[in-house]
TORVEXVEX-58422 format. One record per residue (C-alpha): residue number from 1; x, y, z. Coordinates in nm, 2 decimals. Example, Ala and Ser with C-alpha at 12.3 -4.5 7.8 and 13.67 -1.06 7.14 Angstrom:
<vovos>
  nr      X      Y      Z
   1   1.23  -0.45   0.78
   2   1.37  -0.11   0.71
</vovos>
This chain:
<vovos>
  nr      X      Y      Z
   1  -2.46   3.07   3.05
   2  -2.63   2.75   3.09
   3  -2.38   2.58   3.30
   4  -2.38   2.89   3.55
   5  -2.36   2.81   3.91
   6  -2.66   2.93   4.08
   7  -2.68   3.08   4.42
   8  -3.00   3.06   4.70
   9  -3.12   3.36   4.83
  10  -2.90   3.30   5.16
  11  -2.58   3.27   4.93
  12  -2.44   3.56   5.11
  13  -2.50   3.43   5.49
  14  -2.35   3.10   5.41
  15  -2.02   3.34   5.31
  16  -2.07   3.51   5.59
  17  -2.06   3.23   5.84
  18  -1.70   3.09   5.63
  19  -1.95   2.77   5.54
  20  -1.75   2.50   5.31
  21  -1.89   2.53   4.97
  22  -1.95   2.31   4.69
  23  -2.17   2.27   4.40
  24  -2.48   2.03   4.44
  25  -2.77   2.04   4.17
  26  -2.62   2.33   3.97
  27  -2.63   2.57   4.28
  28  -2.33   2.67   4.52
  29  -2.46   2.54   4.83
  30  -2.31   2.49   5.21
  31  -2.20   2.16   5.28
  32  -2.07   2.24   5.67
  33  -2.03   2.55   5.86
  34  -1.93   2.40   6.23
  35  -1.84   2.05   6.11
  36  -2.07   1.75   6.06
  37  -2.06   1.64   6.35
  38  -2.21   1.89   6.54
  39  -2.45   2.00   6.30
  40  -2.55   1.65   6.31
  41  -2.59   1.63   6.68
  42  -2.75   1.94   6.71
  43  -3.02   1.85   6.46
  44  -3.02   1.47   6.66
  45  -3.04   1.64   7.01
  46  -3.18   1.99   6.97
  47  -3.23   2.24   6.66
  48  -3.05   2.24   6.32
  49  -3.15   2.52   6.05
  50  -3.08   2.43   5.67
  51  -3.11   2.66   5.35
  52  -3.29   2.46   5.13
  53  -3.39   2.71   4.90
  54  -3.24   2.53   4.60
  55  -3.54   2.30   4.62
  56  -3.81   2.32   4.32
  57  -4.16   2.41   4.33
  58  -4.48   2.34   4.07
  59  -4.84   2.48   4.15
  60  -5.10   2.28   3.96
  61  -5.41   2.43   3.94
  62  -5.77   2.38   3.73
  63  -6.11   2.14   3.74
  64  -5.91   1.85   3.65
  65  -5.61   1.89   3.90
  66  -5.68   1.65   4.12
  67  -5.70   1.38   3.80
  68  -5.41   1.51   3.65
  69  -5.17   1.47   3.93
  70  -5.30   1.13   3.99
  71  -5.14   1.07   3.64
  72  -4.85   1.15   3.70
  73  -4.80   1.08   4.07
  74  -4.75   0.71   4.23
  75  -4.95   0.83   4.55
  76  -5.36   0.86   4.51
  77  -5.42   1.25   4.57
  78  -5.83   1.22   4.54
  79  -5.79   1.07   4.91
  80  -5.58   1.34   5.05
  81  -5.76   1.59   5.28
  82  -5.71   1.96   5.23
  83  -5.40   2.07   5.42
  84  -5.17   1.73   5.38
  85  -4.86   1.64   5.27
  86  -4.84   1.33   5.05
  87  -4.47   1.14   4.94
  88  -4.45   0.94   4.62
  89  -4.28   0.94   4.31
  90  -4.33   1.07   3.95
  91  -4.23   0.73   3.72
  92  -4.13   0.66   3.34
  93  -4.30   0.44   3.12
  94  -4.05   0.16   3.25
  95  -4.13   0.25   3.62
  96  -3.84   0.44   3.69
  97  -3.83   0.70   3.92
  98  -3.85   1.09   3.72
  99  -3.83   1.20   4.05
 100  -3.99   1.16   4.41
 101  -4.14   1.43   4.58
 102  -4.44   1.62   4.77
 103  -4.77   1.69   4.69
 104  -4.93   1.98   4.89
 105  -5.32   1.97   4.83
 106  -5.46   2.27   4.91
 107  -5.79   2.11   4.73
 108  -5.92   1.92   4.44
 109  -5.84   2.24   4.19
 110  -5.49   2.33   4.37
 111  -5.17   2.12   4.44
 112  -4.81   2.23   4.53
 113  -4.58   2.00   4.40
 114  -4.23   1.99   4.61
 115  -3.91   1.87   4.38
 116  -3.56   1.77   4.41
 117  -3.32   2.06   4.31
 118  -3.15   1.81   4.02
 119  -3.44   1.77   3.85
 120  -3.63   2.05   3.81
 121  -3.60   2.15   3.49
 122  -3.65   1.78   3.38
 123  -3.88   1.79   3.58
 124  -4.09   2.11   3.50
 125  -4.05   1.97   3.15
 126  -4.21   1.65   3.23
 127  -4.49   1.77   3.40
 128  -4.61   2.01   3.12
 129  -4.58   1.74   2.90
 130  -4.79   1.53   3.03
 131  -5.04   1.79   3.15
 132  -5.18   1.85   2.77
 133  -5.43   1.64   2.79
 134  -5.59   1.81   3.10
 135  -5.76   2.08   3.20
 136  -5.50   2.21   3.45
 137  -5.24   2.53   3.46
 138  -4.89   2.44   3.52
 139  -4.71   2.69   3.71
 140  -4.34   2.73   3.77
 141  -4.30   2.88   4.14
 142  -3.92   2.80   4.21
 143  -3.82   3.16   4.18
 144  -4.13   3.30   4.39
 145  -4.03   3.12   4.73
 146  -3.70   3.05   4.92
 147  -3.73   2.78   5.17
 148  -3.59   2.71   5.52
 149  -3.57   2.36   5.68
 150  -3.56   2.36   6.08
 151  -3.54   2.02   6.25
 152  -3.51   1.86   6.54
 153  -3.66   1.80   6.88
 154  -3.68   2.19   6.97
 155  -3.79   2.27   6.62
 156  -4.17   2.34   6.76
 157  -4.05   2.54   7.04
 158  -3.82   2.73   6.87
 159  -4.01   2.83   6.55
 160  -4.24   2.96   6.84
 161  -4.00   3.15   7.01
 162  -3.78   3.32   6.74
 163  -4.04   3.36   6.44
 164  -4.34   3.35   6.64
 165  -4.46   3.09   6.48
 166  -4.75   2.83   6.59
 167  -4.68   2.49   6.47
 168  -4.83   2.35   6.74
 169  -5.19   2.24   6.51
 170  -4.98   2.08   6.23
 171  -4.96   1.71   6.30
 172  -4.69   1.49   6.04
 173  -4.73   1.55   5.66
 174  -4.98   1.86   5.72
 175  -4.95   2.21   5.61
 176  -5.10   2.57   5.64
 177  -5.12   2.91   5.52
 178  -4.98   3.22   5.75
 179  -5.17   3.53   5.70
 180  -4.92   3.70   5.46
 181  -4.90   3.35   5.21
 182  -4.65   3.17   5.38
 183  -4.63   2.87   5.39
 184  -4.55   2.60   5.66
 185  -4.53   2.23   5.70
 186  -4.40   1.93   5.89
 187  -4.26   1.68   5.72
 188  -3.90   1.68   5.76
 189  -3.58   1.44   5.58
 190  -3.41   1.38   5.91
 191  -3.55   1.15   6.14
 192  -3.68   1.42   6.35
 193  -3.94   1.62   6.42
 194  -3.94   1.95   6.19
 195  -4.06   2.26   6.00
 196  -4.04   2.38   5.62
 197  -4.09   2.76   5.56
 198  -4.18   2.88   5.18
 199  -4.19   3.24   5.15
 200  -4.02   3.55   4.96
 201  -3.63   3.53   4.93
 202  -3.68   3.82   5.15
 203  -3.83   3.69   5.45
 204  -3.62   3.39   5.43
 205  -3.33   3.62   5.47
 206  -3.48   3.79   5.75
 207  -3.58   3.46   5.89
 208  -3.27   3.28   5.85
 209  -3.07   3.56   6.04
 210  -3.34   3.61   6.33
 211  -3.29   3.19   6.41
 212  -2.90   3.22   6.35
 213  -2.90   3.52   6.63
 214  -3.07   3.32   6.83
 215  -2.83   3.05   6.85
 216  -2.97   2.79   6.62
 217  -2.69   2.60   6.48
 218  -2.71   2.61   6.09
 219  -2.63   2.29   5.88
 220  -2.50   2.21   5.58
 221  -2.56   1.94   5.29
 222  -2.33   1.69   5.45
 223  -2.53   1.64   5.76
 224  -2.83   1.64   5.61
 225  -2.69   1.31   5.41
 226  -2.57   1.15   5.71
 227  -2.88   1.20   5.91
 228  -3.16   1.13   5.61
 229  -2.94   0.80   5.56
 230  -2.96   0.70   5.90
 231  -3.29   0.69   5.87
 232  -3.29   0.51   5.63
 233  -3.44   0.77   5.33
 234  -3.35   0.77   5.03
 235  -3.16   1.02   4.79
 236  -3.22   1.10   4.41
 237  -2.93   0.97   4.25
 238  -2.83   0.72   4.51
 239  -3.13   0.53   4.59
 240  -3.36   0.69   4.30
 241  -3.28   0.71   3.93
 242  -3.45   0.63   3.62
 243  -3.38   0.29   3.65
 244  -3.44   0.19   3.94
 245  -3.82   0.15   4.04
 246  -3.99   0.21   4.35
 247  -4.04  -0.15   4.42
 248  -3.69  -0.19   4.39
 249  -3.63   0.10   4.60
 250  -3.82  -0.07   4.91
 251  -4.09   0.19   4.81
 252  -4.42  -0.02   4.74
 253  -4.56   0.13   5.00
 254  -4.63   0.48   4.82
 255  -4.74   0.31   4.53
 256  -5.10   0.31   4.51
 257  -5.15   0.05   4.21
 258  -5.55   0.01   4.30
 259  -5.64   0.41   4.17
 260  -5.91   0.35   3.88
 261  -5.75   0.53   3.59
 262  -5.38   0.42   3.72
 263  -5.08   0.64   3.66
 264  -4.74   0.66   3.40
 265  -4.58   0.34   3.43
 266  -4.83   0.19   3.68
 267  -4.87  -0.13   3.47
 268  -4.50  -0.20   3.48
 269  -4.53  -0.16   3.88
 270  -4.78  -0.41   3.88
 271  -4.66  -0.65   3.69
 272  -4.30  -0.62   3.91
 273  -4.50  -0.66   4.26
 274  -4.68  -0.96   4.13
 275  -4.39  -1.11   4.00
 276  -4.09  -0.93   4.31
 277  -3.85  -0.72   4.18
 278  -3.50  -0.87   4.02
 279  -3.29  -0.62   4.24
 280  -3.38  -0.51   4.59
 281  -3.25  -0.21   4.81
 282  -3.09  -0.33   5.14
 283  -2.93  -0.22   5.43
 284  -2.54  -0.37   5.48
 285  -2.39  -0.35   5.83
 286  -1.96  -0.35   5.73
 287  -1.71  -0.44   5.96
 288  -1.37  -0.32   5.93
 289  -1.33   0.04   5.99
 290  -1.33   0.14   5.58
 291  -1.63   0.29   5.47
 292  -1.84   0.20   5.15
 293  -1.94   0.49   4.89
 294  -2.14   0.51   4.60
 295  -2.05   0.28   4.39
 296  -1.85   0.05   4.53
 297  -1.96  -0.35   4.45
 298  -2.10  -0.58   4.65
 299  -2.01  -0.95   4.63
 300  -2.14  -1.26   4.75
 301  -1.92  -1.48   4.94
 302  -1.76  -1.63   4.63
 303  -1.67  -1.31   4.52
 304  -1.94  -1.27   4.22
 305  -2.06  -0.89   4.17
 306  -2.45  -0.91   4.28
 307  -2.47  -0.52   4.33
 308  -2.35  -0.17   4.41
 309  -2.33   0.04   4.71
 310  -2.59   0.36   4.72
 311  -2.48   0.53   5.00
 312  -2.24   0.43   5.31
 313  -2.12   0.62   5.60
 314  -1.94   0.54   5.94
 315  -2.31   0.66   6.14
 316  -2.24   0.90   6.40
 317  -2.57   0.84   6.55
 318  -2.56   0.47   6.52
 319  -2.14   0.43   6.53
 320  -2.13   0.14   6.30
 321  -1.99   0.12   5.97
 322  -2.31   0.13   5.77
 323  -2.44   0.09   5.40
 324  -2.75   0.09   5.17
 325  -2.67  -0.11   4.82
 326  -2.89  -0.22   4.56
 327  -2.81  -0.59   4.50
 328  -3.03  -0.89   4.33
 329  -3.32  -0.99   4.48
 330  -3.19  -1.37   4.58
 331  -2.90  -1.17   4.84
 332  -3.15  -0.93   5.00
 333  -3.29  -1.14   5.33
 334  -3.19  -1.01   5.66
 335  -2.90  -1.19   5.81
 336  -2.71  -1.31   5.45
 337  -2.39  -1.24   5.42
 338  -2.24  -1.04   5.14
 339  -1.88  -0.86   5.09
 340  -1.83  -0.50   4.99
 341  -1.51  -0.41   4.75
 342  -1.34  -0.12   4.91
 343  -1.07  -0.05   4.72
 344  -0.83  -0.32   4.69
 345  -1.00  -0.55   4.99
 346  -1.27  -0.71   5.04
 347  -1.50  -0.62   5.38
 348  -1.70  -0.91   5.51
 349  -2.10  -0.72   5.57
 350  -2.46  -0.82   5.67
 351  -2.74  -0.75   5.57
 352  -3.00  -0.60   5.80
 353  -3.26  -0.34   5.80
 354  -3.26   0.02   5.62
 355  -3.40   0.21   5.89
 356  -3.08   0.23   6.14
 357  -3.24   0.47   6.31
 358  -3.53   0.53   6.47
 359  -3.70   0.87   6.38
 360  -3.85   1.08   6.64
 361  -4.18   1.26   6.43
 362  -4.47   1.40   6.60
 363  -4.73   1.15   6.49
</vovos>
């Protein structure tokens, strides 16, 4: 059936271990196992271990690879070296976000392309569209690879110690090969330092139970919310949609508008960061102890509607009341003073910066 839920290849474990379950992106997937406070903490302070198997995967390979992906993709690949790890978006004619993801260059005829589990068939779809024109192969890989996530500051350490692992050489945003086609990286969607593992559903498994017996805490999909939020990145659906652009998003950054043959929608993006975006992404500090969630308005101080909230949480890291909310442009400086509608009252907020916290990545 084509509303079936879906289960990772650690579907079992995550029974096992009496995790709370709930559907996210079509798949039955852990949202807490110890509570999200300590997975949080752990992850914060030492190790956290997350299935995130559910995640998408696209291998682009052929002479024109390299040109092709630079098509579709925000970032300029023809700069990356072999090895790295490159964040951007995939954007619609309008420049709204398809999807943001990674691009793993293995080199100018090979690319892995990372995506959100929400997208990927609209994603996959997307993709081969636009690859007609090019002499590439698209190749589905989402069924070929589970993937673990293990962050935090004794992630090195203890992908040595338990997996025997090396991730020593990889500095941020690289990636490598083991000898049996593995594959490893170190970006992370924490704030912390981190590793990704792609291989077999197999080895995951076997993985995945060698770091639990070793005491690793395992996390769920609530924590990794709270602690991607804190640091101020953004989520598909919250911060990222269709209509919402990159330079809206506080994303300009990965948008590489000088690349000679440009990319879907990069005229739009230009025009928009000539001219500033209408609506801007910002960070709202709340007081009162109610907390803002997706989709509650924001007002100015006369009580006019001048956006909505995208995500909002009471940080555990940060322990303030906390929000990001995409409001026009004229109410995003840091210091204004806004309102958020929480329920039936009105909170008095401020704006200040996205990033609440600080991330800790090996540079």
């Amino acid at each position: 059936m084509e509303n079936e839920i879906k289960t990772t290849c650690l579907h079992d474990r995550h029974k096992t271990l009496d995790a709370l379950m709930a559907p996210f992106a079509g798949y039955d997937m852990p949202i807490e196992y110890a509570g999200l406070d300590i997975e949080h903490c752990a992850v914060r302070n030492s190790v956290g271990l997350f299935d995130v198997s559910h995640m998408g995967e696209v291998e682009v390979t052929g002479p024109e690879a390299t040109q092709y992906v630079n098509h579709i993709f925000t970032g300029d690949v023809s700069k990356m070296h072999n090895g790295q790890c490159l964040y951007g978006m995939m954007t619609n004619e309008q420049g709204g976000v398809v999807d943001d993801l990674l691009v793993y260059r293995y080199n100018s005829d090979k690319y892995l392309l990372v995506i959100n589990a929400a997208n990927i068939d609209k994603d996959i779809k997307w993709i081969a569209t636009h690859a007609l024109d090019y002499d590439v192969k698209i190749a589905d890989r989402c069924v070929d690879y589970g993937q673990l996530a293990l962050q935090g500051p004794d992630a090195e350490k203890t992908l040595k110690a338990v997996l025997g692992i090396d991730g020593s050489s990889l500095s941020f945003y690289t990636f490598k090969n083991l000898p049996d086609g593995e594959i490893i990286s170190r970006t992370g969607y924490t704030g912390e330092d981190g590793f990704e593992i792609y291989a077999a559903p197999g080895r995951i498994v076997d993985m995945w139970d060698a770091l639990v017996a070793a005491g690793v805490q395992p996390c769920g999909l609530g924590c990794r919310d709270t602690l991607r939020f804190e640091a101020g990145l953004p989520l598909y659906g919250d911060e990222l949609a269709d209509n919402i652009t990159p330079i809206e998003a506080g994303l300009g950054m990965f948008v590489k508008l000088d690349k000679p043959e440009g990319f879907i929608g990069s005229d739009v993006l230009a025009k928009e960061k000539i001219e500033g975006p209408k609506r801007k992404l910002i960070g709202l500090e709340i007081e009162g102890g109610a907390t803002a969630r997706h989709g509650f308005e924001v007002l100015d101080l006369e009580g006019a509607v001048v956006g909505h909230i995208t995500t909002g949480y009471n940080s555990i890291s940060v322990g303030k009341n906390i929000a990001m909310a995409l409001v026009d442009a004229r109410y995003g400086t840091i210091g204004s003073r806004l309102q958020v509608k929480i329920r039936r009252k009105t909170a008095p907020a401020t704006v200040v910066k996205k990033r609440f916290y600080t991330p800790n990545y090996k540079k």
